[in-house]
N, C-alpha and C positions, 0 to 999 in steps of 0.2 A: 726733761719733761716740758712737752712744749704749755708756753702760757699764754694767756692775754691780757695787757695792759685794761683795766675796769673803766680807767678815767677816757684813752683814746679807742680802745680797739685796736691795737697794731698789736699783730704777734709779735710774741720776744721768744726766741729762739733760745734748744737750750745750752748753747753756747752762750751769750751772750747771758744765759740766768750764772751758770756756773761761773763766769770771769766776775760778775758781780760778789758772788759767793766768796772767792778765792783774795778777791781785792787787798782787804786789812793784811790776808799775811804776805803775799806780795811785795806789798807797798811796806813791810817791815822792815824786806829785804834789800829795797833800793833805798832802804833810809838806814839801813844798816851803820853802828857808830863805825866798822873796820874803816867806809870809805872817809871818814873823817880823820882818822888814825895815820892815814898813808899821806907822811909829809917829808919823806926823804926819798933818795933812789935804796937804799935801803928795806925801805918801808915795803916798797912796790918790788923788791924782789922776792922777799918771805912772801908778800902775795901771789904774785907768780907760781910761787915753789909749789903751790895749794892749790892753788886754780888751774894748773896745767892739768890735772888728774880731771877735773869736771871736761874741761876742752876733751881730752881722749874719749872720756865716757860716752861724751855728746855724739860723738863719732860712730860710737860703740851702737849707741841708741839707733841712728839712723838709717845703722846697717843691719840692724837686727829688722827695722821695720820693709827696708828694701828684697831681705831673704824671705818677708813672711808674707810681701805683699808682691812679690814678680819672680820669674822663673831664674833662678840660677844656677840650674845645673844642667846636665848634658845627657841626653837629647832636653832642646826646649819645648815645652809647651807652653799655652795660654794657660796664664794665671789669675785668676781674679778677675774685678773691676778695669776694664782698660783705661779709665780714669780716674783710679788709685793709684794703677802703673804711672801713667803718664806723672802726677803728682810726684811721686818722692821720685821716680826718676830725677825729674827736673832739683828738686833740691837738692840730690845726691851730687849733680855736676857741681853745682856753685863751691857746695863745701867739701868738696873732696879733690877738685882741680879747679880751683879759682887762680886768677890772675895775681901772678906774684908783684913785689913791687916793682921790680924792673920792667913790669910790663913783656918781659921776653922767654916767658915761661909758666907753666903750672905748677899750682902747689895744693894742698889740704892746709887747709885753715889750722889743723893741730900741728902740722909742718910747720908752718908762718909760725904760729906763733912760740915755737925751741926758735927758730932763729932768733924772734924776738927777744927770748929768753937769754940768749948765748951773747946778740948783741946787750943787752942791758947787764951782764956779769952774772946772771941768777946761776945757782947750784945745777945742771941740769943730769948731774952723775944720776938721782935715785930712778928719773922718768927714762933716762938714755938705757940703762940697768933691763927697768921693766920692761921698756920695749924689746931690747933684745930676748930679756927670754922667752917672750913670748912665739919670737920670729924664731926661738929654736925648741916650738909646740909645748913649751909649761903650759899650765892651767892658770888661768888666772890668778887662784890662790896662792899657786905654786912663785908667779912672778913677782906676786906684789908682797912676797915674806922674802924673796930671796932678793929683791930692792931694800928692801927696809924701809916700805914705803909708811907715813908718822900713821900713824890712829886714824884722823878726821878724815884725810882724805879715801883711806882705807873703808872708813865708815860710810864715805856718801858713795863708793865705787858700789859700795856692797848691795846699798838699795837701789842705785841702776840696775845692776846685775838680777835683782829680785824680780823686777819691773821685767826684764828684758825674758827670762826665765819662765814666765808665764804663758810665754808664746800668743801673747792675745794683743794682737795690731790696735784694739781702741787704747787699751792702758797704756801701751809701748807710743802711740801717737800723742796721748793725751798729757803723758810726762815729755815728751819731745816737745810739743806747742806749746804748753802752759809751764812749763815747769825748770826754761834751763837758759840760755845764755843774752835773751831780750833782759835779763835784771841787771844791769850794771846801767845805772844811772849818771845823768848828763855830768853830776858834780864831778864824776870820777873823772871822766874827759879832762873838765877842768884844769886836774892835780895834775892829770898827765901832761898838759898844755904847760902848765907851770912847770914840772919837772925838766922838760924838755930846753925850756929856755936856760936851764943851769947847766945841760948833759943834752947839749945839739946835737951830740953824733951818736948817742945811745938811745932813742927810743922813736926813732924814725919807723919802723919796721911794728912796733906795738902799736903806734899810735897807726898804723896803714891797716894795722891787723881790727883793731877797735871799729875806724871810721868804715872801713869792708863788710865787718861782720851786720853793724849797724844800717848799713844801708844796704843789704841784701835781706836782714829781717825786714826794715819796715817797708821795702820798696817790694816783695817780692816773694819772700819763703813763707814770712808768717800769713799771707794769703794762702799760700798754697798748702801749707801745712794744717792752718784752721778748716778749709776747705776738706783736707782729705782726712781729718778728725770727726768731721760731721757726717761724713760719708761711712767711718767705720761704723758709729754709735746706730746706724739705721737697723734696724728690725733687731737688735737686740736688748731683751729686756733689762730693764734696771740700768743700762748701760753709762748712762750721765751718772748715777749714783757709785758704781764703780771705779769710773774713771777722776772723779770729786775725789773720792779715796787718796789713789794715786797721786794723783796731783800733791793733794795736803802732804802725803809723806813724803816728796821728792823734795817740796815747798821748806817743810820741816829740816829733811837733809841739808839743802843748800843754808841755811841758816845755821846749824851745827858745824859745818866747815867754814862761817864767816865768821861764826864765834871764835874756833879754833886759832885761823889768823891773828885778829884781834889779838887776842890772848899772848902770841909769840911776838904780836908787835908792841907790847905794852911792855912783853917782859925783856926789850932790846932798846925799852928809852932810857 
């Protein structure tokens, strides 16, 4: 809902009302206790174990918005916005064949980050499991029971899928910009910065995966992605109300699965 500031006159957009709206649970999430919790390599690998399902998802999300918003099938035709196209085109390269650390090759950032997994020692049987069944056509359900994949992350997969399920490009964009991998706050860096001085040959690859992801949100995606969020919300009614929705329950998810961690990381001091 667009507004206007009473005291200057300057429109405030309803992006910029909604980020104010969403702020307190945000901000709960990058102050989350888990990242105070992760003070071993231990620590950051039960995180791992948990966090790799939201990375896949993220994945999940992106592609759901690239089939709903451009042509992918055969014969092509024009579809939509050609400047909605162009948009998640453009983010679909970075995170789906960005520059691996070798500099000598492509990868997907949920790629990058199983190596990272596999260099730092984490568990990677339950995600390796899922993936394959999926690659031999399970259902997602079917994948992620025949993984044994834990509860939480089972639980936040579930409300992407909801989200995704809808087939409506504003909610599916608006959980994708607001709602998913810009929350991992600087302190975390930190612990990794420190961890790394104990385990110099183990988290080279996480920490590239980190400082990549980070500086492709704030130099680049989350332009483009806030950009093609405001373009879905046009002429459809109630839409910013909608999408607020979304957002809070995805906001909510992600906090469910920090608690979860937490929780495995307390019960392993």
């Amino acid at each position: 809902m667009p507004s206007r500031n009473k005291n200057i006159g300057n429109f405030i957009s309803p992006l910029a009302i909604l980020k104010k709206e969403i702020h307190p649970l945000r901000n709960q999430l990058i102050e989350h206790p888990v990242f105070f919790k992760i003070q071993s390599l231990k620590h950051l690998q039960k995180f791992m174990e948990y966090h790799v399902y939201a990375v896949w998802d993220f994945m999940s999300l992106l592609k759901a918005l690239q089939a709903e918003l451009t042509c992918i099938s055969i014969p092509w035709i024009p579809v939509g916005n050609p400047n909605i196209r162009y948009l998640i085109n453009e983010i679909v390269v970075g995170e789906e064949s960005d520059l691996h650390l070798n500099k000598e090759k492509r990868i997907s950032h949920f790629e990058l980050y199983l190596e990272a997994m596999q260099e730092i020692g984490c568990n990677t049987t339950p995600i390796l499991n899922f993936i394959h069944a999926l690659q031999k056509k399970a259902t997602f359900e079917q994948a992620a029971m025949w993984a044994n994949i834990p509860h939480a992350p089972m639980a936040f997969m579930q409300t992407t899928f909801a989200c995704i399920q809808t087939k409506q490009p504003h909610l599916i964009a608006a959980v994708f910009t607001l709602g998913r991998e810009d929350l991992i706050p600087d302190m975390f860096l930190q612990i990794v910065h420190q961890l790394e001085k104990e385990f110099p040959d183990k988290l080279k690859t996480f920490k590239y995966y980190l400082n990549r992801h980070i500086q492709l949100d704030s130099e680049h995606h989350s332009h483009l992605a806030s950009q093609m969020l405001e373009e879905l919300c046009k002429g459809i009614p109630k839409a910013w109300q909608e999408v607020q929705k979304a957002v809070i329950e995805a906001l909510n998810a992600r906090k469910h699965l920090w608690d979860a961690v937490l929780e495995e990381i307390l019960d392993k001091n």
